[in-house]
C-alpha positions as CSV (number, residue, x, y, z in Angstrom):
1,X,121.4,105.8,76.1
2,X,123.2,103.2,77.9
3,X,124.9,104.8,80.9
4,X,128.8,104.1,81.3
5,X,129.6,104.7,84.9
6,X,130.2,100.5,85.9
7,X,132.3,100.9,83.2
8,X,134.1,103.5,83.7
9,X,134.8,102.7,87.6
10,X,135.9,99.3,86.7
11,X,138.6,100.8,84.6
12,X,140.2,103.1,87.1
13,X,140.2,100.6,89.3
14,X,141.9,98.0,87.3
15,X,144.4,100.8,86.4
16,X,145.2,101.3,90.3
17,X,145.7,98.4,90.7
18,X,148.4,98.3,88.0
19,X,149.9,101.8,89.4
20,X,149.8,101.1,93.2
21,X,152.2,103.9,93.8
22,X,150.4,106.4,91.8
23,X,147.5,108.1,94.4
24,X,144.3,108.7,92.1
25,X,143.0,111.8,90.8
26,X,141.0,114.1,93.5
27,X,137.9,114.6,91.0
28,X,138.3,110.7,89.8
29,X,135.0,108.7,90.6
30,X,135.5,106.0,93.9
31,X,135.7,102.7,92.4
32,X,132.5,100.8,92.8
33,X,132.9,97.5,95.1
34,X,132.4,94.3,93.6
35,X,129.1,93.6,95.1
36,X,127.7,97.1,93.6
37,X,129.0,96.0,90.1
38,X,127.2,92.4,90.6
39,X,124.3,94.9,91.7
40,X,124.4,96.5,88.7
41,X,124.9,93.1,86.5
42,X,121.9,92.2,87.4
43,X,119.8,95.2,87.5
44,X,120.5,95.6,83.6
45,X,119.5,92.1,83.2
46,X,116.5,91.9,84.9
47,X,115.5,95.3,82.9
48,X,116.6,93.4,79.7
49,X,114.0,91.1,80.6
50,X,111.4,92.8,82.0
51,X,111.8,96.6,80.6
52,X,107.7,97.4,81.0
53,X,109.1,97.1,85.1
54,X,112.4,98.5,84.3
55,X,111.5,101.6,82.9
56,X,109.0,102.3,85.6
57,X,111.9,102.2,88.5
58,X,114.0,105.0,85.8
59,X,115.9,102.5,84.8
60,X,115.5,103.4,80.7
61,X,118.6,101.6,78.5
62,X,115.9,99.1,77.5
63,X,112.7,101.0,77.4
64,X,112.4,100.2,73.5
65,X,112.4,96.4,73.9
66,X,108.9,94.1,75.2
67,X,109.5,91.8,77.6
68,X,109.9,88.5,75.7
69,X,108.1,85.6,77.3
70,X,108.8,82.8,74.5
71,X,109.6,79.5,76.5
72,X,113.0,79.6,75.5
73,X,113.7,83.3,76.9
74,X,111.7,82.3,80.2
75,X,114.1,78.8,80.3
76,X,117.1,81.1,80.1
77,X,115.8,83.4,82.4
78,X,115.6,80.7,85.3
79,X,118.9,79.7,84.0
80,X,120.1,83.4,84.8
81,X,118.5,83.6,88.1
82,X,119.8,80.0,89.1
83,X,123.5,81.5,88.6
84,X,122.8,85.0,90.6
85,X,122.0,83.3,93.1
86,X,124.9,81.3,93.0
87,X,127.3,84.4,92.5
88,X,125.5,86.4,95.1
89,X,125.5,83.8,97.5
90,X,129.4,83.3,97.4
91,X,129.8,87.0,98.8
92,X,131.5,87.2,102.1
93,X,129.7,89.0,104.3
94,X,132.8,89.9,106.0
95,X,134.1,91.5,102.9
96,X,130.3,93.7,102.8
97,X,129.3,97.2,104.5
98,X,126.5,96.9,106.8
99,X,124.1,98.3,103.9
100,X,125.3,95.9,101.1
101,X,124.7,93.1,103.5
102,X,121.4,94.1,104.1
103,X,120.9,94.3,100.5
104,X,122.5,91.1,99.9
105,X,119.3,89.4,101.4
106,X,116.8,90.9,100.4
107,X,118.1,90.4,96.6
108,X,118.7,87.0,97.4
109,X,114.6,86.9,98.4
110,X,113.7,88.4,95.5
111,X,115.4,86.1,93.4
112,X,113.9,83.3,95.3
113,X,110.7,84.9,93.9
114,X,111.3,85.6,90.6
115,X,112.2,81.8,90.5
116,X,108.8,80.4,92.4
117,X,107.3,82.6,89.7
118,X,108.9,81.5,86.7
119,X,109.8,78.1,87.6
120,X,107.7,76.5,90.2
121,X,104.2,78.5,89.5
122,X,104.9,79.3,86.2
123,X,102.2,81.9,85.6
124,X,103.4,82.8,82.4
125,X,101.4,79.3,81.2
126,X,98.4,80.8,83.5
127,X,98.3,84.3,83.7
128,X,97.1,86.1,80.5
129,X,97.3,89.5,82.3
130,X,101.1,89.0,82.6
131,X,101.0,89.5,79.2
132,X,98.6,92.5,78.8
133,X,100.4,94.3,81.6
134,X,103.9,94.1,80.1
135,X,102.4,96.1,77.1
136,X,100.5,98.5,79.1
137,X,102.5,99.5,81.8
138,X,105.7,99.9,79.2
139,X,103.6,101.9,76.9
140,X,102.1,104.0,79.5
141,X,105.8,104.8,81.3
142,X,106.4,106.3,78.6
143,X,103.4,108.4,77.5
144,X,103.5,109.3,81.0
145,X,106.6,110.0,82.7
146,X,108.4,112.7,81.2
147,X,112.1,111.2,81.7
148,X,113.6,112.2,78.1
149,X,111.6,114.2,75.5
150,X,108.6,113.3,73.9
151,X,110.7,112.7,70.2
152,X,112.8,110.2,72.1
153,X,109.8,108.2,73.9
154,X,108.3,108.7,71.0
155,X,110.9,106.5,69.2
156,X,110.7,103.8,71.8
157,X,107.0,103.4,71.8
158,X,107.3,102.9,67.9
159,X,110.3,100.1,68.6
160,X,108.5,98.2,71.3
161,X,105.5,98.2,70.1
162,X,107.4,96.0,66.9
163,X,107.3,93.3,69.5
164,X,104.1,92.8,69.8
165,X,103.4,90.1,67.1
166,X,106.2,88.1,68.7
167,X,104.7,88.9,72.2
168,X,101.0,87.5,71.0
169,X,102.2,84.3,69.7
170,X,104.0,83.5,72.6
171,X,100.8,83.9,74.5
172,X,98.8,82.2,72.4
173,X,101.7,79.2,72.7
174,X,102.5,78.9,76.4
175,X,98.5,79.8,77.9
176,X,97.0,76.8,78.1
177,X,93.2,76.7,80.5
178,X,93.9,79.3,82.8
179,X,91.9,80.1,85.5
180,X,88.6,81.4,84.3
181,X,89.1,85.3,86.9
182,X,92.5,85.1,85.0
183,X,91.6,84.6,81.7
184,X,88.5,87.2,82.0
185,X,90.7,89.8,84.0
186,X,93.3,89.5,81.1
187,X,91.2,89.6,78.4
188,X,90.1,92.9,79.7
189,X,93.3,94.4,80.4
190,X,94.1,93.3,76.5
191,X,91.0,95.1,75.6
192,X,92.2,98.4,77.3
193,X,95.5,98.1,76.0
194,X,94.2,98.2,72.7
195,X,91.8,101.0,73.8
196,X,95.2,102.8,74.9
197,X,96.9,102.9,71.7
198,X,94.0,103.5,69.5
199,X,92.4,106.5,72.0
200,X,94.8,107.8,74.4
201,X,98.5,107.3,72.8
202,X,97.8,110.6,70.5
203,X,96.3,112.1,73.9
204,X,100.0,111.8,75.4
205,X,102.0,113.6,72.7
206,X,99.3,116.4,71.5
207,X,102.7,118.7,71.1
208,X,104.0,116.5,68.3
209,X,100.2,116.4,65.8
210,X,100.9,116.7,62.5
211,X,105.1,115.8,62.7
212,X,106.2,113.1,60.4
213,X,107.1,111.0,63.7
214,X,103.1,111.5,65.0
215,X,102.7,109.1,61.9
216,X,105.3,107.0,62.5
217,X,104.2,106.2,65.4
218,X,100.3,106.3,65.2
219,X,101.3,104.0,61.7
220,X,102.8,101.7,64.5
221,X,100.1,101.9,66.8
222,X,97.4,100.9,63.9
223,X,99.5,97.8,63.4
224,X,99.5,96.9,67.2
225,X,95.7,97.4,67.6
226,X,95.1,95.2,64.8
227,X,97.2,92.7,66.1
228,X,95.9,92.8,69.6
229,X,92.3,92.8,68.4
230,X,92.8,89.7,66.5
231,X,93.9,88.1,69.3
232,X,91.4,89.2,71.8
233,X,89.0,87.9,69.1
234,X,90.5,84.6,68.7
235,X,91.0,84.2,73.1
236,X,87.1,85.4,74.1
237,X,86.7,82.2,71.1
238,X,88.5,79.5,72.0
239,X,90.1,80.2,75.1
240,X,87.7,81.7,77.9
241,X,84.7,79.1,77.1
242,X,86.9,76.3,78.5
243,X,89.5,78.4,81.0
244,X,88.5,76.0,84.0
245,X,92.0,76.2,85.7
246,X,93.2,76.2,89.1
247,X,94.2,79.3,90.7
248,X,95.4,77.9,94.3
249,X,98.9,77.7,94.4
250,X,98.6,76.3,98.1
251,X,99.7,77.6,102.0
252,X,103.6,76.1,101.0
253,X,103.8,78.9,97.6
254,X,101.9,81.6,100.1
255,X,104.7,81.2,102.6
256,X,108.2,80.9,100.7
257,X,106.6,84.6,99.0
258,X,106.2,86.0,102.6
259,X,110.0,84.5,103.2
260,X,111.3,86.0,99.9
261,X,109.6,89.4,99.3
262,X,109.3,89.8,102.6
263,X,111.2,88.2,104.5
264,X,108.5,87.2,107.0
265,X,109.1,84.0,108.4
266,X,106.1,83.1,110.2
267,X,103.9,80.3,109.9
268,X,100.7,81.3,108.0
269,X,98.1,80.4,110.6
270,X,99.8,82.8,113.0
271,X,99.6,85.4,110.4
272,X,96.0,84.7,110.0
273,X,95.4,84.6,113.8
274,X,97.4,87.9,114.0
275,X,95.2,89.6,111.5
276,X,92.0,88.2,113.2
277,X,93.3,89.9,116.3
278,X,93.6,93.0,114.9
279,X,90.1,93.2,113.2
280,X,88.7,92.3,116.5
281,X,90.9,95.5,118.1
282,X,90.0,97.8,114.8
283,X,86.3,96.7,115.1
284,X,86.6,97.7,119.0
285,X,88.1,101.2,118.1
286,X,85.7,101.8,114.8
287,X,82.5,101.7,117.1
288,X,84.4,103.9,119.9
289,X,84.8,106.5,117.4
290,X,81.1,106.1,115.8
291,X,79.6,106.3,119.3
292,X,81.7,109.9,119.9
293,X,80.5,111.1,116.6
294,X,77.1,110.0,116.6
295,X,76.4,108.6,120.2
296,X,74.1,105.9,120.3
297,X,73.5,105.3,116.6
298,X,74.6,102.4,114.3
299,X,78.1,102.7,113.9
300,X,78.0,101.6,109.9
301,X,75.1,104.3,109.4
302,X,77.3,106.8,110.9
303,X,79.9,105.6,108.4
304,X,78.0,105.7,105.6
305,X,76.8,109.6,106.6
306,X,80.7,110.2,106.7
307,X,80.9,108.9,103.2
308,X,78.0,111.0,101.7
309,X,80.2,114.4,103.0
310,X,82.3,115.2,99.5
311,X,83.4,117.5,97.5
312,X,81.3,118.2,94.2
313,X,81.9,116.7,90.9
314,X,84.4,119.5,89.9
315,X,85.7,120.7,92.9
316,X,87.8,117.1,93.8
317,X,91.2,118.1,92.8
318,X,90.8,121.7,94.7
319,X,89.8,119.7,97.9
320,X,92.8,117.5,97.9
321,X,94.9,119.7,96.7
322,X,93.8,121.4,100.2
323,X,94.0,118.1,102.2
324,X,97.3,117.9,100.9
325,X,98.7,121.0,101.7
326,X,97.3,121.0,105.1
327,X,98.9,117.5,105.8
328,X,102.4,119.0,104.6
329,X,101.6,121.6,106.9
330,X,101.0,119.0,109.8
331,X,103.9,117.6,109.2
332,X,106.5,120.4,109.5
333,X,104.4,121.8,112.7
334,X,104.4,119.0,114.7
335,X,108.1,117.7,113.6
336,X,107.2,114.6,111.8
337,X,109.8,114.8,109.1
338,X,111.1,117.2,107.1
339,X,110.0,117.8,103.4
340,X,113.2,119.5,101.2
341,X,112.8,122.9,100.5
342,X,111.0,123.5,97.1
343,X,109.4,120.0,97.0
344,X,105.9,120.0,96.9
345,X,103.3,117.8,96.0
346,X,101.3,118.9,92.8
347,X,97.5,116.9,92.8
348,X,96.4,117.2,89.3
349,X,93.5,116.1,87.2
350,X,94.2,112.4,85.7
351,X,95.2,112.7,82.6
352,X,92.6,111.5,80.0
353,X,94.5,107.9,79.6
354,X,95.8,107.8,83.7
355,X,92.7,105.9,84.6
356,X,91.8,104.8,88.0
357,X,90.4,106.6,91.6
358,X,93.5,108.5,93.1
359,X,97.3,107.4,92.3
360,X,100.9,108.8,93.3
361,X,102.9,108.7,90.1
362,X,106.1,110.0,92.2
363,X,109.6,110.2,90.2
364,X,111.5,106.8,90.5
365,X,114.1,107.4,93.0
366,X,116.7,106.3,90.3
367,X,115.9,108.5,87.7
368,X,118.8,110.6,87.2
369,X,117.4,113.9,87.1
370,X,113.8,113.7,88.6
371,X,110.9,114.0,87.1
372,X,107.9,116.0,87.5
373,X,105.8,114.0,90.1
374,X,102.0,114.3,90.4
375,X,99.3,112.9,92.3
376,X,96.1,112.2,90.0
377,X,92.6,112.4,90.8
378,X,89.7,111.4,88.7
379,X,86.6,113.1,89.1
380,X,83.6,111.7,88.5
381,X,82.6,111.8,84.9
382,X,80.6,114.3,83.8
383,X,78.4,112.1,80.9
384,X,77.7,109.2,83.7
385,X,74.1,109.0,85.4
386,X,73.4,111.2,88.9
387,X,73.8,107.9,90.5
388,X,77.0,106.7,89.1
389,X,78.4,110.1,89.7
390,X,77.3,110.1,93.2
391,X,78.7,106.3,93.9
392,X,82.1,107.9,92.5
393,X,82.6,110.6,94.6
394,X,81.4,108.9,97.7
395,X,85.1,107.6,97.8
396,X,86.0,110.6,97.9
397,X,84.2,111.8,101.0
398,X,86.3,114.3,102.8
399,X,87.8,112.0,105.7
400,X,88.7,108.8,103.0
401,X,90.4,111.9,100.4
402,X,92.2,112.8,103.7
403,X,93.5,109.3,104.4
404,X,93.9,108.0,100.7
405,X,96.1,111.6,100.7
406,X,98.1,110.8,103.5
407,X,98.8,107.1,102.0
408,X,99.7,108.1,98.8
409,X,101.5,111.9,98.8
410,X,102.0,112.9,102.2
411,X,103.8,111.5,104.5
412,X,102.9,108.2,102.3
413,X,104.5,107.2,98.4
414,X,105.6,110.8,97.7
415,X,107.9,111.8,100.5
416,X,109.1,108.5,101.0
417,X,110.5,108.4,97.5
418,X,111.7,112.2,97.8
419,X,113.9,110.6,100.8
420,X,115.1,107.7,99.0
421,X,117.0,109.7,96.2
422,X,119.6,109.4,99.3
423,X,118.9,105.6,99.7
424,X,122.6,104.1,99.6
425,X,122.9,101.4,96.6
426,X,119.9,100.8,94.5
427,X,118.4,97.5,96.0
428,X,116.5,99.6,97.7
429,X,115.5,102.2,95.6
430,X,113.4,100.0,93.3
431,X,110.3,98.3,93.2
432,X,111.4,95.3,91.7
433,X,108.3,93.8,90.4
434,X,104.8,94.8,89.7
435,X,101.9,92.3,90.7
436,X,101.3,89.6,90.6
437,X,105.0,89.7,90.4
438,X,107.3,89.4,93.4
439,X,107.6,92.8,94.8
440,X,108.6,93.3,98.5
441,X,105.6,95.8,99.3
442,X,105.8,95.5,103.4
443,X,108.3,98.6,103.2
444,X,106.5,100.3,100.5
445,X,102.8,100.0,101.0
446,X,103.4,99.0,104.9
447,X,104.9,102.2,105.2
448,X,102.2,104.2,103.3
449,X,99.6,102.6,105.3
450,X,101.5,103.4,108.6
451,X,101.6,107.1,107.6
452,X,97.8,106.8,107.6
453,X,97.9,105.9,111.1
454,X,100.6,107.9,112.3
455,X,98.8,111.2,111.2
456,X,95.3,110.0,112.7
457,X,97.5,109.1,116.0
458,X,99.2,112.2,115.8
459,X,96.7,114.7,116.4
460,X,95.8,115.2,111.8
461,X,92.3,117.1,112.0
462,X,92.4,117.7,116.1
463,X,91.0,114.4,116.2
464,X,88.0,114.5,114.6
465,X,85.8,111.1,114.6
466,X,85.2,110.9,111.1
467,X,89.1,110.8,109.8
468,X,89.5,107.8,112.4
469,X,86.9,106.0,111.0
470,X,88.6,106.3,107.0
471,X,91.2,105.0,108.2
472,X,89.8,102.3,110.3
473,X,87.9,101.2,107.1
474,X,90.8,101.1,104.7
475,X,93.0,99.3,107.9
476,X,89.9,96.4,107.9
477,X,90.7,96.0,104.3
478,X,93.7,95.4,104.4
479,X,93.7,93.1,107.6
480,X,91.0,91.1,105.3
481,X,93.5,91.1,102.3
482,X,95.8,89.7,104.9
483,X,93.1,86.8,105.7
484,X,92.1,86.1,101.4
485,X,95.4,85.6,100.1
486,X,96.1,83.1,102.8
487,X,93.0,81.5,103.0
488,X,91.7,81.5,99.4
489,X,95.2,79.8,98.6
490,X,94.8,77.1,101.5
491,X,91.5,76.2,100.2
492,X,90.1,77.5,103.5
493,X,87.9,80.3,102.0
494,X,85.8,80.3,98.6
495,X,85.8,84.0,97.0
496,X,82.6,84.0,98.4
497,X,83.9,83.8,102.0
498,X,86.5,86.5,101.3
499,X,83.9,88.8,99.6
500,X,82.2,88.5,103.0
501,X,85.1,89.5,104.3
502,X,85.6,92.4,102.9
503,X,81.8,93.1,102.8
504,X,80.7,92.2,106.2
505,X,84.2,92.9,108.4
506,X,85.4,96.3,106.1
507,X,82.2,97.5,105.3
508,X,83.4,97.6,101.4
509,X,80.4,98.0,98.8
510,X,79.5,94.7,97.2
511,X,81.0,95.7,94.1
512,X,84.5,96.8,95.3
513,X,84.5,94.0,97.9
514,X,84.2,91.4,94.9
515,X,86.8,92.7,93.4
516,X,89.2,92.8,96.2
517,X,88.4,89.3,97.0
518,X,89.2,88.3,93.4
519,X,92.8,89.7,93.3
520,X,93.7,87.8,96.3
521,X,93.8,84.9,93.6
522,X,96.7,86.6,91.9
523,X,97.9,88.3,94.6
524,X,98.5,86.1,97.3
525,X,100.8,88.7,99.6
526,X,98.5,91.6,99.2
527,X,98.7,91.3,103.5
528,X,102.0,92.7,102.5
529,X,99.8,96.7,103.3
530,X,99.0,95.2,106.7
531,X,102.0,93.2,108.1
532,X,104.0,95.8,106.9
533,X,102.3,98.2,109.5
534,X,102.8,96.3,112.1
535,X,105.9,95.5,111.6
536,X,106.6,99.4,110.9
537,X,104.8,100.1,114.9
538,X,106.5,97.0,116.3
539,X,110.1,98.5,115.0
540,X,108.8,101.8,115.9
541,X,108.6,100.6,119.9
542,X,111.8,98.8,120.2
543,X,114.0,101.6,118.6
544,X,112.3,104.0,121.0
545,X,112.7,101.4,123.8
546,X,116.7,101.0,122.9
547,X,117.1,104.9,122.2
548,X,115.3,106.2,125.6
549,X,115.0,110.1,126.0
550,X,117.2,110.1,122.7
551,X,114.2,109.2,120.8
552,X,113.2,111.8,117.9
553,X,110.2,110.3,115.7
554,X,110.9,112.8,112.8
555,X,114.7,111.1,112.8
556,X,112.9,107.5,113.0
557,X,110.7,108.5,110.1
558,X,113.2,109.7,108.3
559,X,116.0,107.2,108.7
560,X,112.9,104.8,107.4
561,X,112.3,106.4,104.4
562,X,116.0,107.3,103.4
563,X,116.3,103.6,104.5
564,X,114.1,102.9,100.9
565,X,111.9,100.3,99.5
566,X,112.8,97.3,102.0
567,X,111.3,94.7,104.3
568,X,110.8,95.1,108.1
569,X,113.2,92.6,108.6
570,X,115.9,95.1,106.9
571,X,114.9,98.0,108.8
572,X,115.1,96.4,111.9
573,X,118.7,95.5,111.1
574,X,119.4,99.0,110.1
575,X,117.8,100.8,112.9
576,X,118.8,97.8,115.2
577,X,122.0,96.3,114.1
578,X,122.3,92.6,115.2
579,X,118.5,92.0,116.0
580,X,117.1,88.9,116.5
581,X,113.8,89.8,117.5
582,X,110.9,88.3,115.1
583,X,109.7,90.4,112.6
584,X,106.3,90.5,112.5
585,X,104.3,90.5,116.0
């Protein structure tokens, strides 16, 4: 149900402006300023467009529509955006408070993005997993997070899915021989989609078997699958054979989406000498803490014992569960920030549709009455072979559960988004894009990945070897993601280079490594983990440099995460009004 609060604010204020001499009601709602109500203009009309995204920041008034990507709604679109920017570029910021000026830029970047994605790139003619995410992720918002009852998602489900004929035909118009990892990486996500609504829809809503709506909307679901099989028949026949497509999009693309997500204006080679820096110093510090676990043996054997210590197939929700609570615990002893009484973080088995290794699915900070939040493990499956079991849970040893915990519950994902329920505005209480759209992911993932650090730094596990080195591993990752999506897009690397990367540099398993090295094709700004961290230590050292003895890290971590979803360069502005200081060092 549409929500009528612009509405209603716009009206009193137009009525005191007709009544100056009458004082307004003491219960009456504050009129909203002019740049929230733009804010809010465009909010609805970027969820009108893209409701899979929408509906996944709890912003629901158009979770029964599919994102229509006809030509003609994607020309209107860049139309759209074309005229925001206009609009929001015409505010004074004179006439702003320090917050909405803050926001002001960073929309005004992520506009800039959406428009290098729709206009210049145009990966809607390129990208066939655009395409099978929009139906996935909107589907699965709503089998999954339990924002109105399951009669009403129900209903949407059964409307969106309506758009799928119109949603197929538009892919089969506009794709024309996209890159061969594309077209294979969509065709899969298609597959699974299909998979979804055939397997794991019923799964979602086992309370409502045997209602007349179960059939509606299994009925509906039948009709999808067949569509979206016939499809993936037709694409793996006359598409994939001849996808030979280009998937560079070149150092000048790679930079304007560091300017506008991130609002990192560096020059990419400094960037890339940056990151090469820091693997040298992470390399340095990863054989310090192998020698004082295992003094004079191989530092990647020692690694790989760490990785063989791990719970038992069964017993991986218990552990973190554990890990978890003794991080909270951390946290509130040594005064790191302060987690609201009766908030806790629930780790639950995945769900038999909520695939993948370990993910925070943490109530959107704009949801009006949160939602239940959990943080999903899979365990290994029970039917695979004793080796693939064991492969499985090595991710889990105990020290990577502890630091994959850390990034996404506690003090990562999950508390930051319990904080920003306080964010002023909304620009910042959104993730405004999912990838490979524009999303600005140095103040979301940069500050999960700083949490990993900060506990390690902090004294988490009295310092124990092994926990450094998890998080040593996962910080070479992301300093090679940093490297890939610059270098891959520059022409400098081959994905075979960036594999090596990964493999040789981050000590990830052949498998994972090739995959990591592959999404830096459609993910150019996956460094976003990595600068985001250092921007996050950087702003760290200059607010404690400026605030002297008055320094309190729990109030710096906390005015970071009530701060929200929002580049280093915003934070900095926040935390140090007026700075001039370069963002990223």
């Amino acid at each position: 149900m549409r929500t009528p609060t612009r509405f209603t604010a716009l009206a009193l204020l137009a009525l005191s402006v007709a009544c100056t001499a009458a004082e307004p009601a003491a219960d009456a709602p504050a009129p909203v300023s002019a740049f929230a109500d733009f804010v809010d203009r465009y909010l609805d009309g970027f969820a009108m467009r893209h409701p899979s995204i929408a509906g996944g920041n709890g912003l629901h008034d158009h979770d029964d529509r599919l994102d229509d990507f006809s030509a003609s709604a994607i020309a209107a679109e860049i139309a759209t955006l074309h005229t925001a920017a206009t609009e929001l570029a015409a505010f004074d910021d004179a006439s702003l408070t320090p917050d909405e000026r803050v926001d002001k830029r960073i929309l005004a970047g992520v506009i800039d993005g959406w428009l290098l994605e729709q206009e210049s790139l145009a990966n809607w003619k390129r990208n066939p997993m655009l395409y099978a995410g929009a139906l996935s992720d909107g589907v699965h918002n709503l089998m999954t997070m339990e924002n109105a009852p399951a009669p009403v998602r129900m209903r949407r489900i059964i409307t969106k899915l309506a758009g799928v004929p119109a949603m197929l035909q538009a892919a089969r118009t506009n794709l024309v021989n996209p890159p061969k990892i594309f077209a294979e990486r969509g065709l899969g996500m298609m597959r699974g989609a299909s998979g979804m609504l055939s397997k794991d829809l019923p799964l979602a809503f086992t309370a409502e078997a045997g209602t007349p709506l179960m059939d509606s909307l299994t009925t509906a679901a039948a009709a999808a699958v067949r569509d979206i099989d016939a499809y993936t028949a037709e694409f793996e026949r006359t598409v994939l054979p001849t996808a030979t497509g280009d998937w560079k999009v070149g150092g000048d693309a790679v930079a304007r989406r560091y300017r506008a997500e991130e609002l990192i204006d560096v020059p990419l080679a400094e960037l890339a000498a940056l990151g090469e820096r820091e693997m040298q110093r992470a390399h340095e510090q990863f054989r310090a803490a192998a020698a004082r676990l295992a003094p004079g043996a191989d530092p990647l054997a020692t690694w790989l014992r760490v990785r063989r210590d791990h719970p038992k197939r069964g017993g991986v929700v218990t552990a973190a569960q554990a890990i978890v609570d003794s991080l909270t615990r951390f946290i509130a002893a040594n005064d790191l920030a302060v987690v609201p009484q009766g908030e806790r973080v629930v780790v639950a088995p995945a769900q038999p549709f909520a695939l993948g290794f370990a993910s925070m699915h943490a109530s959107p900070p704009l949801e009006t009455t949160p939602v239940k939040s959990y943080y999903y493990i899979t365990d290994a499956d029970s039917l695979a072979p004793a080796a693939e079991q064991e492969a499985w849970l090595e991710r889990y040893n105990y020290a990577s559960l502890a630091n994959t915990s850390a990034h996404e519950a506690m003090p990562g994902h999950w508390l930051h988004a319990v904080h920003m329920r306080t964010t002023p505005g909304k620009i910042r209480r959104i993730w405004i894009g999912l990838n490979p759209f524009p999303q600005p992911s140095s103040g979301q993932d940069g500050w999960a990945h700083y949490a990993e650090e900060m506990v390690i730094e902090q004294g988490f596990m009295n310092g124990d070897p092994r926990y450094e080195l998890a998080q040593l591993s996962d910080a070479m990752t992301r300093i090679c993601r940093l490297l890939s999506g610059i270098r891959l897009h520059t022409g400098e690397w081959t994905l075979a280079q960036a594999q090596a990367c990964f493999e040789q540099d981050a000590y990830v398993a052949a498998p994972a490594a090739k995959r990591e090295a592959e999404r830096g094709t459609y993910d150019p700004t996956y460094g976003g983990y990595f600068l985001g961290k250092r921007g996050m230590l950087t702003l760290r050292r200059d607010v404690k440099a400026a605030q002297g003895d008055q320094f309190s890290l729990r109030d710096f971590h906390e005015r970071v995460m009530k701060n929200g979803i929002a580049p280093i360069w915003a934070h900095r502005q926040l935390l140090l009004p007026g700075d001039t200081s370069r963002v990223i060092q």
